[in-house]
N, C-alpha and C positions, 0 to 999 in steps of 0.2 A: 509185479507180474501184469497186473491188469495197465501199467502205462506201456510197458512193453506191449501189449496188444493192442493198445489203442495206436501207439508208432507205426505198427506193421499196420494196419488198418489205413491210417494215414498213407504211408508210401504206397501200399496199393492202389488204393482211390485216386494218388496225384497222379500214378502211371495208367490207372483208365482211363484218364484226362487226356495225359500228354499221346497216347495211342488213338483218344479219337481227334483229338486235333489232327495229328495225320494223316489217316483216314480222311479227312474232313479237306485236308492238304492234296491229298491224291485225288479226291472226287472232282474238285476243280482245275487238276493241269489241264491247260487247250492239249488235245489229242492229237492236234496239229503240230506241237512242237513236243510233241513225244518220242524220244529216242534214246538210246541208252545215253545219259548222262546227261539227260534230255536235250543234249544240245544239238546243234546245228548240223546236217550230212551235206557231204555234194551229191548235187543231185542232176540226171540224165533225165528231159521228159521226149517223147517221138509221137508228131502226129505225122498220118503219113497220107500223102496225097497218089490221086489211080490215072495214071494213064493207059490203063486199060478198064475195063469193066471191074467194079467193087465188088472184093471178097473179102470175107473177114479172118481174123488172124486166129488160131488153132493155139498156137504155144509160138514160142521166141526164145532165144537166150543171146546173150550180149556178151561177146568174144572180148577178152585180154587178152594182146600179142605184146609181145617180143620189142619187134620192130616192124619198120612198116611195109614189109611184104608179107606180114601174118602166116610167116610157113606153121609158127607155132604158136597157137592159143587157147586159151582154156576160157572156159566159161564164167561169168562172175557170179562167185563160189555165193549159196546164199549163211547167212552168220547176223543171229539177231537180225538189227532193221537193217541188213546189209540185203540188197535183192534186186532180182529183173523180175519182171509182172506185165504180160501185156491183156488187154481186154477186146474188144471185136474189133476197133481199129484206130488203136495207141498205145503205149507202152510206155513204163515209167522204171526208173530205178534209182537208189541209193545204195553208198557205198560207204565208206571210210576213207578210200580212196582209190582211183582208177588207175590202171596202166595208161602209158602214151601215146599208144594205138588199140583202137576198138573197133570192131567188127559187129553187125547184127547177123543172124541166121532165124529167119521167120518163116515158121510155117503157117500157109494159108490153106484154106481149102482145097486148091485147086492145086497149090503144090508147095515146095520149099523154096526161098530164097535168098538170100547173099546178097549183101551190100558191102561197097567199098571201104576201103580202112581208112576210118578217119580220125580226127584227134577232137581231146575236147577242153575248150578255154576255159568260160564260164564256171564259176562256182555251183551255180541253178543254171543248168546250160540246160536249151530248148533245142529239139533239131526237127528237120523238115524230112522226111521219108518219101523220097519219091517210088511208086510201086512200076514196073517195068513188065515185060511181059516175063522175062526171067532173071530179072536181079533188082535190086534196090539201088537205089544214090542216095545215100545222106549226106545234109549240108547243116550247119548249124547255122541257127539263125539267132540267138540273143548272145551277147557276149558281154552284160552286165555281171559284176558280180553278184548284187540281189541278197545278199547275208543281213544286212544290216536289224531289220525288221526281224528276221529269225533269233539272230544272235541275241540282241538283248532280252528277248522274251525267253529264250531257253536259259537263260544266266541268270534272270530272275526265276523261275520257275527251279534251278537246280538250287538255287540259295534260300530260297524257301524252304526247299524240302529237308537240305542239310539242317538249318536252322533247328528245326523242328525234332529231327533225329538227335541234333544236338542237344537240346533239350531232355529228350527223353530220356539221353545217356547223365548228362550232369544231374537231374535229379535222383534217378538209379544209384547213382554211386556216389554222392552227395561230394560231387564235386564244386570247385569254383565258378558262381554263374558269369566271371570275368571272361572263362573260357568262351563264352556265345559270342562277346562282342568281336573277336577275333575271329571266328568259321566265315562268312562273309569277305573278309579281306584276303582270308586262303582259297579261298573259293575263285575270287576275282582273278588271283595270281596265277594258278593251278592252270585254269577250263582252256583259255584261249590260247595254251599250248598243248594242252589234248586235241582240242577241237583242228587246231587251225594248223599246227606244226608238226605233228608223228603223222598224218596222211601226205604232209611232201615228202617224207620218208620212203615210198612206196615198198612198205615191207605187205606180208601177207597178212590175211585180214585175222588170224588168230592171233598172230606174231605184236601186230601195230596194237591191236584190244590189249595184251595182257602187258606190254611194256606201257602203255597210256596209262591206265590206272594202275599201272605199281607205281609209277611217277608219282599219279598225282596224289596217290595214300601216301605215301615217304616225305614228300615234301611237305603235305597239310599237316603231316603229324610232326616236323620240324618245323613248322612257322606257328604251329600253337604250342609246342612247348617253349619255345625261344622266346615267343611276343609274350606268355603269361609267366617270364619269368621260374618258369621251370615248382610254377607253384602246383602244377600236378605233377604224375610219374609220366616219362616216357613210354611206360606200355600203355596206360591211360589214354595219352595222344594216339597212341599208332592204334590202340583199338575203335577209338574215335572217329579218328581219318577212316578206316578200313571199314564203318558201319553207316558211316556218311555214304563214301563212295560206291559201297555194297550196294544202298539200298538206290541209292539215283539209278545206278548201271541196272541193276533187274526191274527196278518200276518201270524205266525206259524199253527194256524186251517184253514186258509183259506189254504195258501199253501197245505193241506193234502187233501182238498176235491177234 
């Protein structure tokens, strides 16, 4: 009896550990490449220049059309760190991914206005907002893609974090700690077809979120049961994969609020 309690003792105290290492994990992601799955968004930023007398900007929202006479467009829907935001005079957004024509509608002080439909290259696209007396001209001005520096910092930052979760789980259920050396290489596999492949897809930003991460929980929990030789269960993996990916996707929305 009394080893029995000293075991349960033990597993508790190792799981206070491996909780505050996480903890300890989440206190250190850059805040900068916080997003769900912490990885990488495109991103839309607009400074805007005045040829008339400077007013500042009230609210904005950044139109999704169709095509490019914009009879019909909707606003980009906000969803997690999916959003438009503008501030007295500039305006920023991130998405999952954009339609192929875009529209601003910016209210200023003095009154509202409409810019041209334009499209957008860049990955980290920058544009230039010309103010009019009553309309806007946007032109984009950077057409690098700019990911590089993002991407490996969020791919590290998500393989950390799964690591770690990883962990928490194979001592929980006194599984194989073979299973760790694998999370990292599903990780690798996974992300840069989340990240970089379901937003060419241009589905809706609910539709693109919940096909992404069922991917890439199906898959993680097929490439760690396959690589460790099936020396755990299949539900093991797939709850694995799905607390991995759980926890990256919500630390990523929390971090934005």
């Amino acid at each position: 009896m009394r080893k029995q309690r000293n075991s349960k003792s033990a597993r508790f105290l190792r799981t206070c550990r491996l909780l505050f290492l996480l903890a300890a994990v989440m206190a250190m992601l850059p805040l900068a490449t916080a997003r769900a799955d912490v990885g990488p968004k495109p991103t839309a930023d607009f400074e805007f220049e005045y040829q008339i007398a400077p007013v500042d900007i009230v609210e904005g929202q950044l139109i999704e059309c169709e095509d490019e006479t914009c009879e019909k467009g909707e606003p980009l829907e906000e969803l997690g760190p999916q959003r438009f935001e503008c501030e007295e005079q500039s305006c920023s957004s991130m998405a999952y991914g954009y339609a192929d024509y875009l529209k601003l509608v910016i209210t200023f002080t003095d009154r509202q206005r409409e810019s041209n439909v334009f499209t957008k290259e860049a990955y980290a696209a920058a544009f230039k907002v010309i103010v009019l007396e009553s309309s806007l001209q946007v032109e984009e001005i950077r057409t690098g893609i700019g990911i590089g520096g993002c991407c490996c910092s969020g791919l590290a930052a998500t393989i950390a974090l799964e690591i770690v979760v990883a962990m928490a789980y194979v001592s929980i259920f006194h599984l194989p700690k073979a299973v760790l050396g694998w999370v990292p290489l599903a990780s690798v596999l996974t992300l840069p077809v989340v990240w970089f492949v379901f937003p060419q897809l241009r589905l809706a930003a609910g539709w693109e979120v919940g096909l992404s991460e069922g991917f890439a929980v199906l898959v993680e929990a097929g490439l760690v049961y396959l690589a460790t030789r099936r020396r755990i269960g299949l539900k093991h993996a797939a709850a694995l994969s799905l607390a991995m990916n759980s926890f990256s996707f919500l630390l990523g929305l929390l971090l934005r609020l």
